[in-house]
Steps between C-alpha positions, in 0.01 A plus 500: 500500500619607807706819544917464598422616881214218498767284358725598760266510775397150417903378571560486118893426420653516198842419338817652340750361221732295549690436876634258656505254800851471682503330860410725734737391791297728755401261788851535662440860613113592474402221762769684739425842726700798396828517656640846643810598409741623716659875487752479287832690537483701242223630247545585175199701392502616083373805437269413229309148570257573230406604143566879462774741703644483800421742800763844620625349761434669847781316741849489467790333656544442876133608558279266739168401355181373662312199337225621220693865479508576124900502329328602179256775416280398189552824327336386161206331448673173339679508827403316841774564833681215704521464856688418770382104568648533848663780764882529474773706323582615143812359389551581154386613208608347176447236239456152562432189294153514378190247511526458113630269243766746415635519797599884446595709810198742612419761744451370871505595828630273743391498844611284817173418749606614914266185596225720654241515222386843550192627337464839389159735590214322328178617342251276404177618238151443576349342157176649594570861532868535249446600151670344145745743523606403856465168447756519151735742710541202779522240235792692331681613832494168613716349203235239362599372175356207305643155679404266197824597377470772243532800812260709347437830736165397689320845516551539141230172443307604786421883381384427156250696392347314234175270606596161547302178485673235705809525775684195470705379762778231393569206728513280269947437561536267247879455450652191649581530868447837576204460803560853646143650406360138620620520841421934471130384441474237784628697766381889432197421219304768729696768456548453144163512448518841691742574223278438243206690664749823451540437205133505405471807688712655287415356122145371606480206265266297404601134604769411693639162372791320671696257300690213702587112348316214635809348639501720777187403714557698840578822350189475296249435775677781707474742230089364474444510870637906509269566237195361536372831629562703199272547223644416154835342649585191302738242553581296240713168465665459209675206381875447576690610180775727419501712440158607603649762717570758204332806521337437137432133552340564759265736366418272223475232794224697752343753236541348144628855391831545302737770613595651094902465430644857612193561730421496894241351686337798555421531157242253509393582888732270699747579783666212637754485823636225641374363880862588670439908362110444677641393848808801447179773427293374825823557721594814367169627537376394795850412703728799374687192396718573220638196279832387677456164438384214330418110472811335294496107405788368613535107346698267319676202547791636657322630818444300827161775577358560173209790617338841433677759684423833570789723435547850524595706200900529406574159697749328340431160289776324706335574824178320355668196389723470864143546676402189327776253520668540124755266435708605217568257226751489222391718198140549598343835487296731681148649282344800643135427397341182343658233264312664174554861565785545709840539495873410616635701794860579451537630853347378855517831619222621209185646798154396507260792305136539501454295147707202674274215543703152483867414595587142339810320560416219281751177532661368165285217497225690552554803248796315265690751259352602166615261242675618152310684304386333143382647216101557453299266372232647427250289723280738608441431816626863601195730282282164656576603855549862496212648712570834284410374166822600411773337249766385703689385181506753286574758849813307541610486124429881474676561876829330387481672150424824668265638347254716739253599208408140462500433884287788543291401193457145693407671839805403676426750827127298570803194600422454893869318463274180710725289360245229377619516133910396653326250733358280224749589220686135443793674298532710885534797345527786777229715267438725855840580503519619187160692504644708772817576327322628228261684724780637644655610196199656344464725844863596509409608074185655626679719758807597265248571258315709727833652655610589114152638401561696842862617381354606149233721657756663740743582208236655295315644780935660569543571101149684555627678766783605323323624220227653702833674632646596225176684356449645769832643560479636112176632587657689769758614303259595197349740760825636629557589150209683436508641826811659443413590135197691693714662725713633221239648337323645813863689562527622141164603499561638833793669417261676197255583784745654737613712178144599464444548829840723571363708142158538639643648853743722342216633294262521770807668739534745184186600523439508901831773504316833628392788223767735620794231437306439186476860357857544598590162304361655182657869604828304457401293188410793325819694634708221342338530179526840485903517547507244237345741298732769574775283445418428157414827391844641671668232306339638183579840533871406583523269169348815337782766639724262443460510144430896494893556601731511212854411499787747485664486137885382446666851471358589811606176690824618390464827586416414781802280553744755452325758687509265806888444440503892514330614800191682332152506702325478180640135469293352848151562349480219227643252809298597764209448246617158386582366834103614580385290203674171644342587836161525387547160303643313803197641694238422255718121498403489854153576439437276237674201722265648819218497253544170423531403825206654607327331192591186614387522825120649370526181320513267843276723655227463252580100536462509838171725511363183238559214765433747734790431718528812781852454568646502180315872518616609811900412373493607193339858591722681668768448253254623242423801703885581574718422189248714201537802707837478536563451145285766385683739742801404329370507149356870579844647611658367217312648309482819696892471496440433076275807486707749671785372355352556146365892606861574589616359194287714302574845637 
């Protein structure tokens, strides 16, 4: 059995579920050359064109531009710049109605053309001699995003590193009307195979195989005729039904590989772009032509000139529709891409963006209005022509019920929203409609999810903080404590040490004083004890005399009495005696209160010579030395005075 790359080789097709086969209402505007558009008078150019961020923006208001100079840096990987599409002035930046069904005000930068087209400096590559990284660098500086319609950042699908076994290139532009990559192919199929040889450079395939229906004849044979010189280039015709033109279908179509639900191509070794993103690579590469502009259907009833026009980036729907003869009808409406997957514009001023690939101004007769919407019948004929394999019915019961377990547990995000299922649904049920809403919804529950998961984890990651805080700050106290506690005991201990140390010198300055002062120390010492000696015995021998004299006897106390009344000298003796007596006991008084002075003070001087304290020495020594001497001198004449007093008594 052959292998798949045989099978391919050999021009093998294959088919996907369901799909089906609208009128395609193309030969109005692919049988007609592109028409050039134009410079509008003003520009309004949205700062993000594309699936990921927008750029910092590098101009500002009142600045003069040059055509192809970058407003945008791409900053970010998931991030591609936009340039000026012509020379002229910066006129504001703000928000402006934006190219989606919402309609919601976004970030532009409008810009009003001075007529002169002005290029800036340009630098083309040399494919031969520039490297991947080059190569991805001019890709991404030049603002390419995918132009199928889902804007994903070029550079990002051209620098994958995992091997890959087939590039795919998508012509295939299989929603009614929309002829814009038709009439691409015809006139530039050259340079968009010069596209896809960059591209090969950079993720060296395979195969190349290049989708396109089989109602578009002249594209096809221009797309065979550019590469008929390149090895393993395959162009294949595939049969006209929509929608064939989704990424997965057409996978399944060319390669009979299924892309798993959740997964990218690249999982199984596919990268697909479309043929518009090809031609945008070649003139970014090789022109230094960044992406200012691109090929817009402009049809419908409504217009005189139905034709593909090639419009620069930011121009205004309104100008599109005036270029090609609209005559406004009652009620009718204006759809910014195809009669499946587009929607209603609620503003003509809404710009042209680089995913913008059909303008349809559709007359009532030729689009009528939805009819009422009837209850579900439960034909069918919705799971019959999903090309998803999904369950229409059940995603709409579980969409109006709410319930995003059950839409996620029926894969409602593999939905391409191709509107097949609400094109054959007899009960015309909008189920698109009410697949995005709950798209929508389950996003905007995603991101509040995500924002509360983010709030929780900042106000633990704060009550952390504050605990991590709060330890530490006890921790710090804890060692003030005991850093304090240490320094109170390192000063008592000190203050112990200094008492030591102030002992220890005193004792050491004791013994350092010289011999002589030494000898002379103990000479007085020794004096000291001595007069204490003398003291005591002098106080014993007084006591002792003292009790030797005995007292005069009553007759001669009166005796004595009257002899003193009458003059006799015998009659002074006894007196003079007695008044001796008291002297010698108010002298030995004095000697007993010295003595115990004295006593006293041997008492703090043999307290001082313990702690060894020098100056309590040096005061109390002199008085020691002065006040015994004096006292003894005293004691001796009293008794001296006692003595003689006594001899004369006796003779």
């Amino acid at each position: 059995m052959p292998s798949l790359f045989q099978q391919i080789q050999a021009g093998k097709l294959w088919d996907f579920h369901g799909g089906v086969h609208p009128p395609t209402r193309k030969a109005q505007t692919a049988q007609k050359p592109i028409g050039m558009l134009p410079l509008p008078d003003r520009l309004y150019i949205p700062l993000r064109q594309h699936i990921g961020v927008a750029g910092h923006i590098l101009v500002s208001s009142g600045q003069h531009v040059l055509k192809g100079q970058p407003l945008t840096s791409a900053d970010n990987s998931m991030a591609v710049p936009v340039h000026a599409p012509t020379s002229g002035t910066i006129l504001a930046i703000g928000e402006h109605t934006s190219a989606h069904p919402s309609a919601l005000p976004e970030a532009t930068i409008t810009l009003v053309p001075d007529g002169l087209d002005e290029w800036r400096t340009r630098y083309p590559l040399n494919l031969a001699t520039s490297d991947k990284l080059s190569l991805l660098e001019r890709i991404q500086e030049s603002g390419i995003a995918g132009m199928g319609g889902a804007g994903f950042p070029a550079h990002l699908k051209a620098g994958l590193t995992q091997p890959v076994d087939y590039l795919i290139i998508n012509a295939v532009e299989c929603e009614p009307y929309i002829s814009a990559d038709d009439a691409l192919i015809q006139e530039g199929a050259i340079t968009i195979v010069k596209g896809i040889d960059i591209l090969c450079k950079l993720l060296n395939p395979k195969a190349v195989l290049i989708g396109i229906e089989d109602d578009k004849p002249i594209a096809s044979a221009a797309l065979k005729a550019a590469c008929s010189q390149r090895e393993h280039y395959y162009v294949r015709d595939l049969p006209t039904k929509y929608p064939s033109g989704g990424e997965k279908q057409l996978i399944q179509l060319l390669t009979n590989k299924e892309v798993p639900a959740g997964r990218r191509p690249i999982d199984i070794g596919i990268v697909m772009l479309n043929v518009g993103t090809a031609f945008a690579i070649a003139q970014a590469v090789l022109d230094d032509h960044p992406l200012l502009s691109r090929i817009v259907t402009v049809t419908g009833e409504t217009l005189s000139q139905p034709q593909n026009v090639s419009a620069l980036i930011g121009t205004p729907v309104s100008d599109l529709l005036t270029f090609c003869g609209y005559q406004q009808q009652t009620d009718n409406k204006i759809i910014m891409g195809g009669p499946m997957m587009g929607f209603t514009l609620p503003d003509l001023s809404v710009p042209i963006t680089k995913t913008t690939n059909c303008i349809l101004a559709p007359s009532l007769h030729e689009l009528p209005q939805s009819g009422k919407e009837t209850d579900c019948i439960r034909c069918s004929a919705c799971a019959d022509a999903c090309p998803a394999s999904l369950l229409p019915q059940q995603l709409l019961w579980y969409s109006k019920a709410k319930d995003p377990a059950k839409l996620d547990e029926y894969n409602l995000f593999d939905c391409i929203e191709c509107g097949a299922c609400a094109y054959v649904c007899p009960s015309e049920i909008p189920l698109v409609q009410y697949y995005r809403v709950a798209k929508a919804e389950i996003r905007e529950q995603q991101r509040e999810a995500v924002k509360a998961e983010q709030a929780k984890a900042r106000f633990e990651a704060r009550n952390a903080r504050l605990e991590r805080e709060k330890q530490e700050r006890m921790a710090r106290n804890k060692q003030l404590a005991q850093a304090r506690e240490q320094a109170q005991q390192s000063g008592s201990s000190s203050n112990a040490v200094a008492a030591a140390l102030a002992r220890i010198k005193a004792k050491q300055a004791e013994q350092t004083v010289a011999p002589a002062d030494r000898e002379q120390l103990l000479a007085e010492r020794e004096a000291k004890k001595q007069q204490a000696r003398e003291y005591q015995a002098a106080k014993a021998a007084d006591k002792q005399q003292a009790d030797a004299v005995p007292e005069p006897p009553q007759a001669d106390a009166a005796a004595s009495s009257e002899a003193t009344t009458g003059n006799e000298p015998s009659a002074v003796e006894p007196a003079s005696a007695k008044s001796a007596a008291v002297a010698a006991a108010i002298a030995r008084a004095k000697a007993k209160k010295a003595a115990q002075a004295e006593a006293d003070k041997q008492e703090k001087m043999v307290e001082a010579e313990q702690t060894k304290q020098p100056e309590a020495i040096e005061q109390t020594t002199p008085q020691a030395a002065t006040d015994p001497r004096k006292a003894a001198i005293a004691a001796a004449i009293a008794r001296a005075k006692a003595k003689k007093q006594a001899d004369s008594e006796k003779s």
